[in-house]
N, C-alpha and C positions, 0 to 999 in steps of 0.2 A: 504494500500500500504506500504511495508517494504523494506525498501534501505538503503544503508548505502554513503551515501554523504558528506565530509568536506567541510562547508563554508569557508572562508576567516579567518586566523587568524586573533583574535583582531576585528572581524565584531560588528558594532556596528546595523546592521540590515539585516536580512536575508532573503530574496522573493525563493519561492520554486515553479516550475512550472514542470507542465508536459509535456513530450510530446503526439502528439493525438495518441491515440490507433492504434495499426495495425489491429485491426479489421474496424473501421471507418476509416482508410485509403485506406483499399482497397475498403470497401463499394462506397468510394468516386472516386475511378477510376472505378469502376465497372458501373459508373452513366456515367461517362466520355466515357466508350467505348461502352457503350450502345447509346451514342446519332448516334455512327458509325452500328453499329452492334445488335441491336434491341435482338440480341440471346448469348450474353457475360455472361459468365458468374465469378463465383467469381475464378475457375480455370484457366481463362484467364488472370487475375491479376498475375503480378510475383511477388515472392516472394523480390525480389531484389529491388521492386518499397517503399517501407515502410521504408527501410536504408536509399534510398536515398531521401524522403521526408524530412527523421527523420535530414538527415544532411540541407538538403534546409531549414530547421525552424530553425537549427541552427545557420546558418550563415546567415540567416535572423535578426533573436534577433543581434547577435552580429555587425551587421550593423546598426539596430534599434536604440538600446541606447545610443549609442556618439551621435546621430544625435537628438534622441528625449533630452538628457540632455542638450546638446549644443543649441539645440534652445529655451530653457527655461533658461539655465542656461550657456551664453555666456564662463564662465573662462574653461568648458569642453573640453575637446577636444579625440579624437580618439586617443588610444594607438595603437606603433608600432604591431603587432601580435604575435611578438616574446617577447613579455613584460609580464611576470609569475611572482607570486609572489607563490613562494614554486612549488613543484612540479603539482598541479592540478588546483591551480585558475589563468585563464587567468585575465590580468587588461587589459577591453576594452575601457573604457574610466575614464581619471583624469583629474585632476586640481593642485592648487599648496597645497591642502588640502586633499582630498580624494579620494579612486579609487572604481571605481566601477569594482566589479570580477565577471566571470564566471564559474561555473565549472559543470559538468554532467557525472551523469554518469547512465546507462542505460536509460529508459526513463523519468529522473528526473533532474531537472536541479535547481540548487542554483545560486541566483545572491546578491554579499553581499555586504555591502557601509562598507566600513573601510577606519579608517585613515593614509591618504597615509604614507608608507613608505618611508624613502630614501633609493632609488636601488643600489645609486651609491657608492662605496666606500670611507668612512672618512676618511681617512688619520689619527687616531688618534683623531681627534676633538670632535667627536661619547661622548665623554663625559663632554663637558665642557655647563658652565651653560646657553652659547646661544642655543645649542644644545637642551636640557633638552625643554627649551623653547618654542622650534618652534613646538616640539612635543606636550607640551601640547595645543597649538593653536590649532593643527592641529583635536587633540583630540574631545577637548570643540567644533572648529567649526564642526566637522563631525557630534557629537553627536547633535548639533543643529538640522543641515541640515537633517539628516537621514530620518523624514519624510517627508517632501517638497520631495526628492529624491526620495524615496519608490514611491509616487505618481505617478510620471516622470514615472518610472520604469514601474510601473502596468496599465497606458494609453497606454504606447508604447509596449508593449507582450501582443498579443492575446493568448494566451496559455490557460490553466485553471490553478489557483494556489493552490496552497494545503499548510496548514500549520503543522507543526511537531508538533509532538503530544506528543512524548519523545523518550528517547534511550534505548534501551536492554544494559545489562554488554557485551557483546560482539560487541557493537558497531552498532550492526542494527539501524536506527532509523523507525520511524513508522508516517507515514503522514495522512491526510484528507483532502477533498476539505475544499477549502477555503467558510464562507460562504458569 
């Protein structure tokens, strides 16, 4: 499988899932309208039904994780929707330490634990030695947590995961099922 997907900058751990095939998606409504229609077949299936699964998993995962982190992991909580960090990774759910991003693109999706950002504007402060500080906390605790979180992560997405295998000079990267 070759995609090209940017995790979360600065991600200290990166989970790579797929979405299910459009062939096994309509296989599976093909089972569904067969329980009406004994004579269904796979041209009966629209084309239009696979999009909109591919988005119901989506928004599924992204309801998933605040709620599977935050019940294992109280300090979590649900990011606004509108809360991005760069142009492609959604932050679905943070803490006063780390966020956890999403981002997808075709049918491959990246969810990465980095250490939270400040979104908001410094006034100037951005470099003084409290600053410096809070950051490397944030760092050291991410890079603790990052597998305890992984875990969280890979209980709560039934997907199939696949891991990156390396990148092309051009940017492609090249994945595999996870084993």
């Amino acid at each position: 499988m070759g995609r090209s997907i940017l995790p979360a900058p600065g991600a200290v751990e990166v989970l790579y899932f797929a979405l299910p095939d459009a062939d096994d998606v309509k296989a599976s409504w093909l089972e569904y309208l067969r329980e009406d229609d004994p004579e269904a077949t796979l041209d009966d299936v629209s084309d239009d039904i696979v999009e909109q699964d591919h988005e119901h998993v989506y928004s599924d995962l992204i309801d998933r994780l605040p709620e599977a982190l935050s019940e294992r992991y109280p300090s979590f909580y649900a990011e606004d929707e509108s809360t991005w960090s760069g142009r492609e990774n959604r932050v679905v759910a943070t803490n006063g330490m780390a966020d956890v991003l999403v981002t997808q693109y075709g049918d491959l999706i990246a969810v990465s634990i980095a250490a939270r950002s400040d979104r908001r504007t410094h006034g100037g402060w951005a470099d003084t030695d409290w600053w410096r500080h809070e950051e490397t906390l944030r760092e050291g605790w991410t890079k603790r947590m990052a597998k305890h979180l992984a875990g969280v992560i890979r209980e709560a997405v039934y997907l199939e995961e696949y891991g990156k295998l390396g990148t092309f000079s051009d940017g492609t990267s090249v994945y595999a099922k996870a084993a």
